[in-house]
C-alpha positions as CSV (number, residue, x, y, z in Angstrom):
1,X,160.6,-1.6,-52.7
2,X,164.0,-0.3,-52.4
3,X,164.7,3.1,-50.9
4,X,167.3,5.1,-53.4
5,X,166.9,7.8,-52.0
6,X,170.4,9.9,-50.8
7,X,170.7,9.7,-47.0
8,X,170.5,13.4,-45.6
9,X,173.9,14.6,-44.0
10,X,174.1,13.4,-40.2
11,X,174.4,16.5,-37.7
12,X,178.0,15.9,-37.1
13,X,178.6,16.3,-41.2
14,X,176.9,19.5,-40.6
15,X,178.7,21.1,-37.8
16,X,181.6,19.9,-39.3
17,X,181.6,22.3,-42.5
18,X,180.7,25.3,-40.5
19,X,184.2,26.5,-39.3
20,X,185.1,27.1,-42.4
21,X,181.7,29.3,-42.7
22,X,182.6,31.4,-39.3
23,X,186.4,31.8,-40.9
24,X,185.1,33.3,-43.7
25,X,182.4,35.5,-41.9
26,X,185.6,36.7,-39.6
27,X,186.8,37.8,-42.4
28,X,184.2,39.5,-44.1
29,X,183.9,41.2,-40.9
30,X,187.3,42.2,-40.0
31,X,187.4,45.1,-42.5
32,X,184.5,46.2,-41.1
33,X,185.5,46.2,-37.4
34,X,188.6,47.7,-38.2
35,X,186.4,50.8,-40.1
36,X,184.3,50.9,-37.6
37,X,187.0,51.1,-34.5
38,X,188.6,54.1,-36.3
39,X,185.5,55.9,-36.8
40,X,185.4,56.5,-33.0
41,X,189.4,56.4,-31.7
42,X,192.7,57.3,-33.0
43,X,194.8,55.3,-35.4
44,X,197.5,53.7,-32.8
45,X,199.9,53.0,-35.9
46,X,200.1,52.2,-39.5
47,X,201.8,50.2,-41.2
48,X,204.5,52.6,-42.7
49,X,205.0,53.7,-39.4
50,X,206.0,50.9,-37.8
51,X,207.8,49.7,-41.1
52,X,210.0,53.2,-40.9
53,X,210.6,52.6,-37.1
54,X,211.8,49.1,-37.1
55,X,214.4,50.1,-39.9
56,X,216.0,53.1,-37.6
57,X,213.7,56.1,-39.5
58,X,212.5,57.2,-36.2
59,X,208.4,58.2,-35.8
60,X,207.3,61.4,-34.7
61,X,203.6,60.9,-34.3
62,X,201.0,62.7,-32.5
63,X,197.3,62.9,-33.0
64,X,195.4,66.0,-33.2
65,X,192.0,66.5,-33.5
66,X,190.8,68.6,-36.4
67,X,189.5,71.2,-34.6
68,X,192.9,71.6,-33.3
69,X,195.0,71.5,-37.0
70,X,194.7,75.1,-38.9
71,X,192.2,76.0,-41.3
72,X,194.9,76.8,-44.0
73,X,196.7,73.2,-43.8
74,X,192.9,71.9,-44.8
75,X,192.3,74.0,-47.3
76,X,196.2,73.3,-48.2
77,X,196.0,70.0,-49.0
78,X,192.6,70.1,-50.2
79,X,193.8,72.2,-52.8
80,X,197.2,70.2,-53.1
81,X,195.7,66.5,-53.2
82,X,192.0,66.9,-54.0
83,X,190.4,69.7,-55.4
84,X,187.1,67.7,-55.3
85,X,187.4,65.9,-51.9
86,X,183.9,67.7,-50.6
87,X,182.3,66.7,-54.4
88,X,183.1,63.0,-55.1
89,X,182.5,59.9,-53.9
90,X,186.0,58.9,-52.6
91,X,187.1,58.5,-56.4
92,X,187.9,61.3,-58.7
93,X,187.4,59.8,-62.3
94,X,188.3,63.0,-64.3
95,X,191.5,62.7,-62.3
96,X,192.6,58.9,-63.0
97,X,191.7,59.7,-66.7
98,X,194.5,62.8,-66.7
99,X,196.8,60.5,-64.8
100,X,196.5,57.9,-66.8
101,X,196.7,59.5,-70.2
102,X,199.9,61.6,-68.6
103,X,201.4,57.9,-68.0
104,X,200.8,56.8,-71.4
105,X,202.9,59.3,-73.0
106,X,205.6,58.0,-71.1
107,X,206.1,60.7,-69.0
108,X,206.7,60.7,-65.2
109,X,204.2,59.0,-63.1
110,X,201.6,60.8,-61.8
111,X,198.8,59.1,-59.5
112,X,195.3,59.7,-59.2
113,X,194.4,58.8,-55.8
114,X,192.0,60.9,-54.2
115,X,192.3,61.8,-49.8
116,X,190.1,58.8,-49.4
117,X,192.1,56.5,-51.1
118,X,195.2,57.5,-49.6
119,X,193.7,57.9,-46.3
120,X,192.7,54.0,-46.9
121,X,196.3,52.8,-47.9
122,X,197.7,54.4,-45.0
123,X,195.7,53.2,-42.1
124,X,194.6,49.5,-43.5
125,X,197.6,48.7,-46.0
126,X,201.3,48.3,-46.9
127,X,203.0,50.1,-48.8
128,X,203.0,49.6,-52.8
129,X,201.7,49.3,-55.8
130,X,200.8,46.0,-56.9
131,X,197.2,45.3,-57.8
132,X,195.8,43.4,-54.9
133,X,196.6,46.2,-52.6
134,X,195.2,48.6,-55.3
135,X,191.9,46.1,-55.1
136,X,191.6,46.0,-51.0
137,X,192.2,50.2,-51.2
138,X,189.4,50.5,-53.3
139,X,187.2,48.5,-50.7
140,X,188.3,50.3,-47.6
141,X,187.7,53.3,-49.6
142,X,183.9,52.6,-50.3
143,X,183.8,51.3,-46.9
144,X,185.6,55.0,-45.1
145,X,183.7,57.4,-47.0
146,X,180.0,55.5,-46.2
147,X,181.1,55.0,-42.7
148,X,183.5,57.9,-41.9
149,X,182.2,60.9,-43.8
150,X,184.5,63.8,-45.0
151,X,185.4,65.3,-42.2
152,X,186.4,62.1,-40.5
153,X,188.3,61.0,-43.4
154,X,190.4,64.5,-43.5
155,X,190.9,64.2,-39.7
156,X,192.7,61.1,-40.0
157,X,194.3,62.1,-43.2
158,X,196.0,64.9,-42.3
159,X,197.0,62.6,-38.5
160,X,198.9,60.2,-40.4
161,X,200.1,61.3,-43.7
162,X,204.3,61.0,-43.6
163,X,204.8,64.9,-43.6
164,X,209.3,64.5,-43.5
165,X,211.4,61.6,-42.5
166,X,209.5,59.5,-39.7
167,X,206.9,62.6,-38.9
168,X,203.7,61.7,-39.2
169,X,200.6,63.9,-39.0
170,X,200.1,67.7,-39.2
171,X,200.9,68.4,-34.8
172,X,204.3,66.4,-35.7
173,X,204.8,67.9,-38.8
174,X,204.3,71.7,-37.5
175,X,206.4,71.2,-34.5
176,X,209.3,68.9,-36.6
177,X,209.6,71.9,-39.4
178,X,208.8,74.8,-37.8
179,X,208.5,74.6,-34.0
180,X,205.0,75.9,-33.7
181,X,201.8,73.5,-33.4
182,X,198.8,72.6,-36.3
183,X,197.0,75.4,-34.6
184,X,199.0,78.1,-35.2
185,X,200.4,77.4,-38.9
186,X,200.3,80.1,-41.6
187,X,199.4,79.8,-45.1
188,X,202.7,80.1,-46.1
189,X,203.6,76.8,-43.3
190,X,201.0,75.2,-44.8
191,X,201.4,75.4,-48.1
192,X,204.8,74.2,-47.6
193,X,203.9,71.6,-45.7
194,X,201.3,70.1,-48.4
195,X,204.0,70.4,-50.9
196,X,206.0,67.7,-49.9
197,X,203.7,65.6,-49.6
198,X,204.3,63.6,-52.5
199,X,207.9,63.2,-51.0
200,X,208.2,63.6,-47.7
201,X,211.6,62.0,-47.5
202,X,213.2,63.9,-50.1
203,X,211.8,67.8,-49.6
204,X,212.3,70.0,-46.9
205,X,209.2,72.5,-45.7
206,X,211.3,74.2,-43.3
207,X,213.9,75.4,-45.5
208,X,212.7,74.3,-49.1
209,X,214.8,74.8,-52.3
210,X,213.3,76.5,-55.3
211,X,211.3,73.5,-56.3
212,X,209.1,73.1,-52.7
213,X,209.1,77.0,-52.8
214,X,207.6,77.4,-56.2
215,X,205.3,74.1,-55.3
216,X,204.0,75.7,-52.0
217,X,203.2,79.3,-54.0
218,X,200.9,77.4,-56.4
219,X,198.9,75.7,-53.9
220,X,199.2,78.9,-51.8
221,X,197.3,81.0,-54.4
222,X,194.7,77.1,-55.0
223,X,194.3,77.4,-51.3
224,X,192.5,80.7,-51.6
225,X,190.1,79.7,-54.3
226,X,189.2,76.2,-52.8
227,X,188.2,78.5,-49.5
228,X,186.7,81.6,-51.8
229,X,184.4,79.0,-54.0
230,X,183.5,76.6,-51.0
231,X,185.2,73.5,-51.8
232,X,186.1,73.1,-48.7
233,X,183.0,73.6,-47.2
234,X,182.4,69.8,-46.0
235,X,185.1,69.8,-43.6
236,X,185.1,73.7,-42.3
């Protein structure tokens, strides 16, 4: 009687598909690494940075930890960025729903990121907009707040967030606009300092014109209520 059945795959078929396995575990695992890592130590660069740097924008960059960065520049751009940074889970639906209906009636852009997704783009991604960033931010995000927690995620935040033209990072920033350190900011410091951080390039916290000034009042006075109801209370 004939044999039809299909000869099983020699060993050396075998081991021949499984680089392409290991590749693709590598890269499962990179992201994770890379969380991971900056659980523990410092970002060394991002992206932006060196992207600013190589094209002559300078970098002023010096981490701090948190315990070293002033109360009111936490509960600044708390207030400022993410009202509900202690409450959600690194997105802030309500908030992409306002931003989005804002953007349908063709008025200016607004975003709806939340600290965690910013604090994402900046340490594991470039720059833009375009969807498969948007799709790798959302990952790192998940990934950050399950592996960092708040306070973590707020630490590095407020280390590498562009805070004026090649200063990165609260100790920078202080120093940079007002030639004092995190430590010792006011209110007033850090209110200013949170309100250009949309724009960092294009508003000045030192001496700001009536826009910044108005900007930094508002989040002033949301500053005292994020500390007064607690909303801050994950990361002080």
């Amino acid at each position: 009687m004939t044999d039809t059945r299909t000869p099983s795959p020699s060993p050396r078929r075998r081991r021949r598909g499984r680089p392409w396995l290991i590749a693709l575990l590598i890269l499962a695992l990179l992201p994770l690494g890379g969380v991971l890592i900056h659980r523990f130590l410092p970002v060394p660069v991002t992206i932006l940075m060196a992207q600013q740097a190589l094209a002559g924008k300078g970098l002023d960059y010096r981490w701090t930890p948190l315990e070293d960065i002033s109360p009111h520049l936490v509960v600044s751009a708390i207030a400022a960025e993410d009202a509900r940074f202690c409450s959600h889970g690194g997105f802030d639906l309500e908030a992409i729903e306002k931003a989005l209906k804002h953007n349908e009636n063709g008025r200016r852009i607004r975003g709806g990121s939340t600290i965690s997704q910013q604090t994402a783009k900046n340490v594991f991604l470039w720059p833009g907009r375009d969807w498969v960033r948007k799709g790798l931010e959302a990952g790192y995000t998940v990934l950050i707040e399950t592996g960092w927690g708040k306070r973590r995620i707020l630490e590095v935040y407020l280390n590498v967030a562009e805070m004026g033209p090649g200063v990165y990072g609260a100790e920078a920033a202080a120093r940079h606009w007002f030639g004092t350190s995190a430590a010792d900011l006011s209110p007033r410091q850090a209110a200013r300092l949170a309100a250009i951080l949309p724009s960092p390039r294009r508003y000045d916290a030192g001496t700001p014109g009536p826009y910044v000034r108005r900007r930094a009042s508002r989040i002033q006075a949301a500053a005292r209520t994020v500390r007064n109801e607690g909303l801050a209370a994950c990361v002080i």
